[in-house]
C-alpha atoms as an extended CHARMM CRD file, in Angstrom:
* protein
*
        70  EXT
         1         1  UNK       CA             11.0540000000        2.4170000000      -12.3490000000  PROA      1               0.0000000000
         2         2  UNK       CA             14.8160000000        3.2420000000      -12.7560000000  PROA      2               0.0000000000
         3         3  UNK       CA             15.8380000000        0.2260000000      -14.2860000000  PROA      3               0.0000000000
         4         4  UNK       CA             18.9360000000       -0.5130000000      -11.8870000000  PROA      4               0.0000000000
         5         5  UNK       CA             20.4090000000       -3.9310000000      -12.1460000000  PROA      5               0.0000000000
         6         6  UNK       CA             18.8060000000       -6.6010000000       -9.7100000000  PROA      6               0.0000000000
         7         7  UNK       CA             21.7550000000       -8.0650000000       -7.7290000000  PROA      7               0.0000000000
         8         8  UNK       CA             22.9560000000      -12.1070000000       -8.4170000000  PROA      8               0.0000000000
         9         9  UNK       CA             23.5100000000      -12.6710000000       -4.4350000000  PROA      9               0.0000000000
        10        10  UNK       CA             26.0920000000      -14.5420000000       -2.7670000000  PROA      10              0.0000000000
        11        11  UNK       CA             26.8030000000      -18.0160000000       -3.1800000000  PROA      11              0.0000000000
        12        12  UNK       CA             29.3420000000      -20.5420000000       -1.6120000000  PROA      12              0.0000000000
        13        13  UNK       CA             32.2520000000      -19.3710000000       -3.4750000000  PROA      13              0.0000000000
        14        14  UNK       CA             32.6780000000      -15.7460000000       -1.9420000000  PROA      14              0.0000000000
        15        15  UNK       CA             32.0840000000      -17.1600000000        1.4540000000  PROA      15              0.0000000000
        16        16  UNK       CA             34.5900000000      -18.3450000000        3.3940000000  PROA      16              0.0000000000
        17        17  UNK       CA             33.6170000000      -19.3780000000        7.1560000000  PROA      17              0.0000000000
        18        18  UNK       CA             36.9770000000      -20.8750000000        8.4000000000  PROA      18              0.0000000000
        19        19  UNK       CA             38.7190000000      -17.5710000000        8.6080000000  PROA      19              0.0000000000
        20        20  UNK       CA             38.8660000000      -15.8650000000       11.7390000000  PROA      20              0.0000000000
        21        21  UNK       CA             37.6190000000      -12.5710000000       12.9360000000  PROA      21              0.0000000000
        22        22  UNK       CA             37.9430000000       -9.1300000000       12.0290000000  PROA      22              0.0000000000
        23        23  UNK       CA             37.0070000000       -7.5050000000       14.5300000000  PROA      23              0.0000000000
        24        24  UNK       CA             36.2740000000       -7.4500000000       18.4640000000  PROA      24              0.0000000000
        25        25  UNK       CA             32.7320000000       -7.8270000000       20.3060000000  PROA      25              0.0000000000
        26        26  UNK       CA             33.4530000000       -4.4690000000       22.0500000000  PROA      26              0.0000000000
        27        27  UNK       CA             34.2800000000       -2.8250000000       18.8030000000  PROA      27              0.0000000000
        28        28  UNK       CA             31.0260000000       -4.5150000000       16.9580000000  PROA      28              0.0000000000
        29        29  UNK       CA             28.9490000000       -2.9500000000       19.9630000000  PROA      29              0.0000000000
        30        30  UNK       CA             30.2430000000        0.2710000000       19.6250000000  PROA      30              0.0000000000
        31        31  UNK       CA             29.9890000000        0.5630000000       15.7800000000  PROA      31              0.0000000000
        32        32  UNK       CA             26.0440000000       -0.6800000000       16.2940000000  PROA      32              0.0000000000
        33        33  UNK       CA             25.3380000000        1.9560000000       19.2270000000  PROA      33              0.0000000000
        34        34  UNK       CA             26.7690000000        5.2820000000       17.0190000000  PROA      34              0.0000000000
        35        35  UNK       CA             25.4370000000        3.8530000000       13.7220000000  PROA      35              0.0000000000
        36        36  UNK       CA             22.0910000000        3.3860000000       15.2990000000  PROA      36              0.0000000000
        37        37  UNK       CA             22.2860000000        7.0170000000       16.8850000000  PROA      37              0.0000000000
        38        38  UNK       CA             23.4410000000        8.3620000000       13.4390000000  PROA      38              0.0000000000
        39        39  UNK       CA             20.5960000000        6.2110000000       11.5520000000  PROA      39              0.0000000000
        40        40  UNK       CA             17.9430000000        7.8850000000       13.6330000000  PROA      40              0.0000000000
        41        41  UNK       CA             19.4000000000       11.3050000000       13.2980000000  PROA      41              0.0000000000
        42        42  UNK       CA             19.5540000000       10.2840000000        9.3380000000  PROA      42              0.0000000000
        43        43  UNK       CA             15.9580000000        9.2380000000        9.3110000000  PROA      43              0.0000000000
        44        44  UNK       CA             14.2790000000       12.5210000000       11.0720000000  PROA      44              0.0000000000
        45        45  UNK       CA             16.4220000000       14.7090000000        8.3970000000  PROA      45              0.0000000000
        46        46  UNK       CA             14.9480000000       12.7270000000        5.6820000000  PROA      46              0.0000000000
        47        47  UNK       CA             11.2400000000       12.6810000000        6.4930000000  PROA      47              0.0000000000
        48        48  UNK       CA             11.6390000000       16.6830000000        6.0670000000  PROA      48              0.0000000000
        49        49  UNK       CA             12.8820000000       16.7270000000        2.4540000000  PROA      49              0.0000000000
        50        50  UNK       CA             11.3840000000       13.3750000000        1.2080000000  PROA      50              0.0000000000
        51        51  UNK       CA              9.4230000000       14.5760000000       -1.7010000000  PROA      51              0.0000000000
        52        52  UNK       CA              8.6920000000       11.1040000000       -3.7870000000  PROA      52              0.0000000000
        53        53  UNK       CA              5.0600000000        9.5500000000       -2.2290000000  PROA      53              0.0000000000
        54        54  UNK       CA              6.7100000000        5.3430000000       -2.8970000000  PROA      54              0.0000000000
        55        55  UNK       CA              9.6030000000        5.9910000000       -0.9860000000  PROA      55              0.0000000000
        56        56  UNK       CA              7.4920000000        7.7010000000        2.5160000000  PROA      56              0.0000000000
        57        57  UNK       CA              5.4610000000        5.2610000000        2.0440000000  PROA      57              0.0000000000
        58        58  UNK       CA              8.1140000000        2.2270000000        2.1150000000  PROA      58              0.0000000000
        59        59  UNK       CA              9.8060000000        4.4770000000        4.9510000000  PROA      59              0.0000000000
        60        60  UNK       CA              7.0110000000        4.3150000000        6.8150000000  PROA      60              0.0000000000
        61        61  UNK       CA              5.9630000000        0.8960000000        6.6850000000  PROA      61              0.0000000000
        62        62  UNK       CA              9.3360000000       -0.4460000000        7.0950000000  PROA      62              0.0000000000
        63        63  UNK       CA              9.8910000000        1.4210000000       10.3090000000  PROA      63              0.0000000000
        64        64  UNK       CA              6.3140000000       -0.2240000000       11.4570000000  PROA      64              0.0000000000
        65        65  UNK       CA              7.6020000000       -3.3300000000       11.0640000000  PROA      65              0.0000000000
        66        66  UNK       CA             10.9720000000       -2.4750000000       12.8260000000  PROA      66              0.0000000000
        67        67  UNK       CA              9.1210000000       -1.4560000000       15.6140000000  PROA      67              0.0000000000
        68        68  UNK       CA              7.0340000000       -4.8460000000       16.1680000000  PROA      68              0.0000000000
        69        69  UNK       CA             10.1790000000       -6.8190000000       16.2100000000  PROA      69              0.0000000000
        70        70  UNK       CA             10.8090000000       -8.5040000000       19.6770000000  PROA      70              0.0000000000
């Protein structure tokens, strides 16, 4: 459709798994918990302007799915 560029990926080379952490569980939890809130707050604004049918329709399916995970 728009002809963007389709993404090579990762490999081995930008990894690298023997460094150690950024950041702190209680900071990781908090980041999840506000970006979640935000995300949902995101989401309702968006189903009220969205005007293409492809992307409701991904929207929509791909929160049906989200909500069947366990």
């Amino acid at each position: 459709m728009e002809n963007h560029a389709i993404p090579i990926g990762f490999t081995q080379e930008d990894v690298n798994l023997n460094v150690g952490r950024l950041y702190s569980d209680l900071f990781t939890l908090r980041y999840i918990k506000y970006m979640a809130a935000a995300g949902t707050a995101a989401a309702a604004a968006l189903l009220e302007v969205l005007a293409r049918k492809d992307i409701l329709y991904f929207f929509a399916k791909t929160s049906e799915m989200f909500e069947t995970l366990q």
